[in-house]
Biopython code that builds the backbone (N, CA, C, O; Angstrom):
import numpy as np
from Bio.PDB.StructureBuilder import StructureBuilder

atoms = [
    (1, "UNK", "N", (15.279, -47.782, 12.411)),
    (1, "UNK", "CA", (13.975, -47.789, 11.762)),
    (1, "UNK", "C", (13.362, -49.188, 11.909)),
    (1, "UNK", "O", (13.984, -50.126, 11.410)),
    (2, "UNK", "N", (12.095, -49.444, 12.606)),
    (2, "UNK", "CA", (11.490, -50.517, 12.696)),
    (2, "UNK", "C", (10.695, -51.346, 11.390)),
    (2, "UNK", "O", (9.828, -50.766, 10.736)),
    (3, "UNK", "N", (11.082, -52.703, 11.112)),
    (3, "UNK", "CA", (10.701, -53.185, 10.505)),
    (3, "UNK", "C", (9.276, -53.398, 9.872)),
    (3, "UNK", "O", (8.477, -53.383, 10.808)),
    (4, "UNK", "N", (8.551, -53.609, 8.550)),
    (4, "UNK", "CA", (7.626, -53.801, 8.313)),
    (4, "UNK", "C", (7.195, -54.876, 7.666)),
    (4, "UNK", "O", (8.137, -55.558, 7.261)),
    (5, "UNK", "N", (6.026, -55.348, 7.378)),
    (5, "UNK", "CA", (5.809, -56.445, 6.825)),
    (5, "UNK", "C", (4.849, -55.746, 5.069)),
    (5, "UNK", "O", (3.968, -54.917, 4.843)),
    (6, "UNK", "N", (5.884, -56.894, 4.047)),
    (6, "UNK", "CA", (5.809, -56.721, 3.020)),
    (6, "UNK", "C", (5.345, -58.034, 1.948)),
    (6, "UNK", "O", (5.821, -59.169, 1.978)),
    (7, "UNK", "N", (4.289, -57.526, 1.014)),
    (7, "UNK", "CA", (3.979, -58.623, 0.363)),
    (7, "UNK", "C", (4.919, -59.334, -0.684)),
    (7, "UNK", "O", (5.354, -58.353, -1.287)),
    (8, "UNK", "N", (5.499, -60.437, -1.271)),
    (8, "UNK", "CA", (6.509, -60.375, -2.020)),
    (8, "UNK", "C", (6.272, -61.631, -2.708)),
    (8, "UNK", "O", (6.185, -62.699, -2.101)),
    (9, "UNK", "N", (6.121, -61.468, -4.506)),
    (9, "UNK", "CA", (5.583, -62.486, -5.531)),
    (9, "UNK", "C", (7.016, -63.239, -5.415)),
    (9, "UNK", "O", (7.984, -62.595, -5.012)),
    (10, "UNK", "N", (7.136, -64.510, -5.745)),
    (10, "UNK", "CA", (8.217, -65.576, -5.903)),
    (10, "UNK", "C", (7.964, -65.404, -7.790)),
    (10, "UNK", "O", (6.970, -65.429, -8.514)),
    (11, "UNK", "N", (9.291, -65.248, -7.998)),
    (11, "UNK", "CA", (9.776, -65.319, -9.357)),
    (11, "UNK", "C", (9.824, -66.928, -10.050)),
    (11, "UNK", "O", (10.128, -67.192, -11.214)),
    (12, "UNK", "N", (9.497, -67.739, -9.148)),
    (12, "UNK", "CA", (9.967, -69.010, -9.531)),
    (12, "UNK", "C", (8.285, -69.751, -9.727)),
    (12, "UNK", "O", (8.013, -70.596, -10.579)),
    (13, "UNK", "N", (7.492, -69.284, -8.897)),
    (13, "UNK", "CA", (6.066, -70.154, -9.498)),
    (13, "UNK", "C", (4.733, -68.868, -9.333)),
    (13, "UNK", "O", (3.541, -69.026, -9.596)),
    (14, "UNK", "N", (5.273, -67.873, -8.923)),
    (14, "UNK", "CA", (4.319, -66.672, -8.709)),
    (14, "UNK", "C", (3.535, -67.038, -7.369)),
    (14, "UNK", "O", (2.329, -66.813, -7.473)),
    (15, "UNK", "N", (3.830, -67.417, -6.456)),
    (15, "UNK", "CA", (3.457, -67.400, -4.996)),
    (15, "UNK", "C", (3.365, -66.345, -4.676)),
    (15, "UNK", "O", (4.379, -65.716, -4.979)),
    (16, "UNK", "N", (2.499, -65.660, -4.097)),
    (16, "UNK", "CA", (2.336, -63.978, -3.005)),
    (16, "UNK", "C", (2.352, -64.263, -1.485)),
    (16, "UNK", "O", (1.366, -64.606, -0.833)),
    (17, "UNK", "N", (3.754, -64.053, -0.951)),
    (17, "UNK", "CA", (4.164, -64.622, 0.450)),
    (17, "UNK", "C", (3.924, -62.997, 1.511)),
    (17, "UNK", "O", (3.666, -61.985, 0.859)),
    (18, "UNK", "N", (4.004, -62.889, 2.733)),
    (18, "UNK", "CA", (4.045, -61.795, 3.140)),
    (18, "UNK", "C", (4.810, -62.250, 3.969)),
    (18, "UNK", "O", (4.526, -63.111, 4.802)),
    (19, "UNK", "N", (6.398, -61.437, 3.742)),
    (19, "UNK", "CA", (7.058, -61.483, 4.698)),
    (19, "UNK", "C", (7.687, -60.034, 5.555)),
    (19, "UNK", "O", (7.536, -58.823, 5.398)),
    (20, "UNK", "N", (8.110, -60.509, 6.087)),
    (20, "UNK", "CA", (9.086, -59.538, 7.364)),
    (20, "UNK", "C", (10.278, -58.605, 6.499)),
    (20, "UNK", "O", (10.980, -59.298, 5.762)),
    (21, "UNK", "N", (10.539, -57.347, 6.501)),
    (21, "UNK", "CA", (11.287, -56.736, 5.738)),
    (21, "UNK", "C", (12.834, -56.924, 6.133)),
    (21, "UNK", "O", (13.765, -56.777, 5.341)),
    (22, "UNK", "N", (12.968, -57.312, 7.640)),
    (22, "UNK", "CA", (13.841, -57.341, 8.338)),
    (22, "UNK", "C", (14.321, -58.604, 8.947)),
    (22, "UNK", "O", (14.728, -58.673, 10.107)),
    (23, "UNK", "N", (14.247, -59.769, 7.981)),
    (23, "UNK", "CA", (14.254, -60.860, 8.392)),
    (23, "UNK", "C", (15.566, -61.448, 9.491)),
    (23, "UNK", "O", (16.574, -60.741, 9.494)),
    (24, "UNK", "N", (15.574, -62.450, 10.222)),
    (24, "UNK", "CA", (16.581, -62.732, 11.115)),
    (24, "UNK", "C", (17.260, -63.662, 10.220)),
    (24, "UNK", "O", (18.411, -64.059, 10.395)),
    (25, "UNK", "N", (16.646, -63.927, 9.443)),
    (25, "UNK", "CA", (17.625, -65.495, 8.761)),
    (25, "UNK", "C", (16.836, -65.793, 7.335)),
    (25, "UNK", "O", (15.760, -65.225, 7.152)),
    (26, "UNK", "N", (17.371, -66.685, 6.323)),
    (26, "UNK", "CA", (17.046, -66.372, 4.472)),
    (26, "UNK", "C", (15.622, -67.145, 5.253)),
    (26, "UNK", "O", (15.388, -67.990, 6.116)),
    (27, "UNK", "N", (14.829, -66.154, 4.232)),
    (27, "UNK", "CA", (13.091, -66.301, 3.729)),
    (27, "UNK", "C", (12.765, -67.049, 2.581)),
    (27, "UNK", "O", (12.730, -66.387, 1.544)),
    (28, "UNK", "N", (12.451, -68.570, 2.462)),
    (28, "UNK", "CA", (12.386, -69.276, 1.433)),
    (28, "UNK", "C", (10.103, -69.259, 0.645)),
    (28, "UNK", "O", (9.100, -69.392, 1.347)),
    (29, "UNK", "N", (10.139, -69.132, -0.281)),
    (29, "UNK", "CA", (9.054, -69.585, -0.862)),
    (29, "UNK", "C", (8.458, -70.609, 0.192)),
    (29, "UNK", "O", (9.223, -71.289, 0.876)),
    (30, "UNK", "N", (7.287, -70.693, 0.295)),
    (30, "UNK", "CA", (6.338, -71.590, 0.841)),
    (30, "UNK", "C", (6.062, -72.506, -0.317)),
    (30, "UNK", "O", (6.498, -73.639, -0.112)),
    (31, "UNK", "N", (5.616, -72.387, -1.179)),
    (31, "UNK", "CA", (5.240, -73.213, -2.310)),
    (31, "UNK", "C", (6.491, -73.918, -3.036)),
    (31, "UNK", "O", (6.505, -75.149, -3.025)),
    (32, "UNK", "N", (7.650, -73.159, -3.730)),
    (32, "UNK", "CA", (8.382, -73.983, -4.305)),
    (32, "UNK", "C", (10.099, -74.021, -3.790)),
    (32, "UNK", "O", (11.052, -74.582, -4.332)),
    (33, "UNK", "N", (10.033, -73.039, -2.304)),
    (33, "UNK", "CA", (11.583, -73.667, -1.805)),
    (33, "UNK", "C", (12.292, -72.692, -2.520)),
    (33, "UNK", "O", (13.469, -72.897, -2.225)),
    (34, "UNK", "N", (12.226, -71.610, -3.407)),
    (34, "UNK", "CA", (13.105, -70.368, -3.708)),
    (34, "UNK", "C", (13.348, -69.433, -2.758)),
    (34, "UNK", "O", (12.437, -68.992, -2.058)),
    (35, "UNK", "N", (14.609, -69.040, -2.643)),
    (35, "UNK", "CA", (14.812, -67.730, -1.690)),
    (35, "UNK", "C", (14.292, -66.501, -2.247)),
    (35, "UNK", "O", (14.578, -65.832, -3.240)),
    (36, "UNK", "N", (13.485, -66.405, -1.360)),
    (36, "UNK", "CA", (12.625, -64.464, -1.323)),
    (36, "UNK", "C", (13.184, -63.391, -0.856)),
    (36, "UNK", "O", (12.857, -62.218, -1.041)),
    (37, "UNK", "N", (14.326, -63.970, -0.036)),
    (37, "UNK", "CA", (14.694, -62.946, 1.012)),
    (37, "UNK", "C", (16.143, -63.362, 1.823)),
    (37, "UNK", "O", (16.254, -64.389, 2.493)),
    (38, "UNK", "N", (17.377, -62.216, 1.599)),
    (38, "UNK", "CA", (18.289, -62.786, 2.450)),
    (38, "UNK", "C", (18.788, -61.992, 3.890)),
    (38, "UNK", "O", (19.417, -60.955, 3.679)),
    (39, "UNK", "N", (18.725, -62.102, 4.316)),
    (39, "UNK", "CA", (19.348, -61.501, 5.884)),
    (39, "UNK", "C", (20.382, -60.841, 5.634)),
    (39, "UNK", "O", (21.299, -61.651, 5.767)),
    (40, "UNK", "N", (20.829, -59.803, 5.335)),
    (40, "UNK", "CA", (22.050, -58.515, 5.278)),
    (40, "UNK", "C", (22.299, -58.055, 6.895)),
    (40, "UNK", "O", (23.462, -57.800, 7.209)),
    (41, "UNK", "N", (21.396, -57.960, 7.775)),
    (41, "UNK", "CA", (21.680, -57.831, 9.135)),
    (41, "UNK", "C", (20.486, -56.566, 9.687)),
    (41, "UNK", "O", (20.184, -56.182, 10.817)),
    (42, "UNK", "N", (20.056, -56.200, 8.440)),
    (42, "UNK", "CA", (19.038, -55.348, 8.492)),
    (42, "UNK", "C", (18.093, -55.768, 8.041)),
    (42, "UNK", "O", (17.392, -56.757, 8.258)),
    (43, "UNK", "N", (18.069, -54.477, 6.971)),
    (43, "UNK", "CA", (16.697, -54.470, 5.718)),
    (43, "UNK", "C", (16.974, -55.685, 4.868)),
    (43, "UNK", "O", (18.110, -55.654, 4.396)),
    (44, "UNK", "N", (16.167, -56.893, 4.491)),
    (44, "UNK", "CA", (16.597, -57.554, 3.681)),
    (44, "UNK", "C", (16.680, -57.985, 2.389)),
    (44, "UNK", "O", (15.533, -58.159, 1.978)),
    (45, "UNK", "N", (17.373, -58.203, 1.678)),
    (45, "UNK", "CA", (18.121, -58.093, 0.295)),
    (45, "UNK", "C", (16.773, -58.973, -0.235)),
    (45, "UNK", "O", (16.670, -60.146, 0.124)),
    (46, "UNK", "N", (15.683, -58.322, -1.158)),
    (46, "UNK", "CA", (14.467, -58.891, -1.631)),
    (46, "UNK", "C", (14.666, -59.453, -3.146)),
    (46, "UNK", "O", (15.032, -58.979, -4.222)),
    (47, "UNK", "N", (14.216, -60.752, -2.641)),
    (47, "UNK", "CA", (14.911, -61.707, -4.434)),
    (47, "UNK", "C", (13.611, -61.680, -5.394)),
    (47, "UNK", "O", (13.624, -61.702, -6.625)),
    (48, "UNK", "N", (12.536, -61.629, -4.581)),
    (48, "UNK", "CA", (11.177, -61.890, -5.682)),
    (48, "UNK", "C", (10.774, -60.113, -6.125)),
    (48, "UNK", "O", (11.543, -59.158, -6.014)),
    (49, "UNK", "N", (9.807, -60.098, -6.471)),
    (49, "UNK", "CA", (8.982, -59.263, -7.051)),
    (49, "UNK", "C", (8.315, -58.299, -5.976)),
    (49, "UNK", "O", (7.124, -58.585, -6.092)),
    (50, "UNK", "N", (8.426, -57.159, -4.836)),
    (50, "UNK", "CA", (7.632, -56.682, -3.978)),
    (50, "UNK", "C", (6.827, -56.035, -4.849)),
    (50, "UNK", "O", (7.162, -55.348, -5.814)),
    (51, "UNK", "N", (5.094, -56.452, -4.216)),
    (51, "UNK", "CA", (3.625, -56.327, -4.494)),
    (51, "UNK", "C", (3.779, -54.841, -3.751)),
    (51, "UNK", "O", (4.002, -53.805, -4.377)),
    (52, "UNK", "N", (3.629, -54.918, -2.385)),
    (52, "UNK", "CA", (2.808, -53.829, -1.493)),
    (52, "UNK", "C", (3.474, -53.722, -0.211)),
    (52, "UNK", "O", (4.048, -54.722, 0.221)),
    (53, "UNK", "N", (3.477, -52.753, 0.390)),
    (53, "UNK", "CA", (4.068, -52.883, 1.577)),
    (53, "UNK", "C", (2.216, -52.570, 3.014)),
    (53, "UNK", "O", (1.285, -51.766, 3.049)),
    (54, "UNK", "N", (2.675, -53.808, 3.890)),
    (54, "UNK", "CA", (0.819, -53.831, 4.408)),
    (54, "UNK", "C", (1.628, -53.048, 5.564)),
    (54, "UNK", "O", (1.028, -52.602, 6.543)),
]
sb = StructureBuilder()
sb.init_structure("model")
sb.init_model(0)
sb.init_chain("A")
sb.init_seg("    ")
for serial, (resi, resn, name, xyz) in enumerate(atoms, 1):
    if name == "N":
        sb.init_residue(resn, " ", resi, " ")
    sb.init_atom(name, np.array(xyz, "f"), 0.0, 1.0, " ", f" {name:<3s}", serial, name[0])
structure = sb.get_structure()
């Protein structure tokens, strides 16, 4: 199943990042450096809040 891109709030300062569902490697916050996202080898293990899927 091909990957999608998903909106995802940071629990740590409320940032709305849009990342990759299927990331290759951990997805950190842009704003404050929290992990959003960890690489399982697939689908990835989502640490913040998912908004929407675009």
């Amino acid at each position: 199943m091909p990957g999608e891109f998903i909106k995802v709030k940071c629990e740590g300062c409320k940032n709305e990042q849009v990342i990759f569902s299927n990331p290759s490697s951990e997805v950190n916050c842009l704003v404050c450096g929290k992990v959003l996202a960890k690489n399982t080898g697939g689908r990835a293990e989502i640490q913040g809040k998912v908004l929407k899927s675009i």
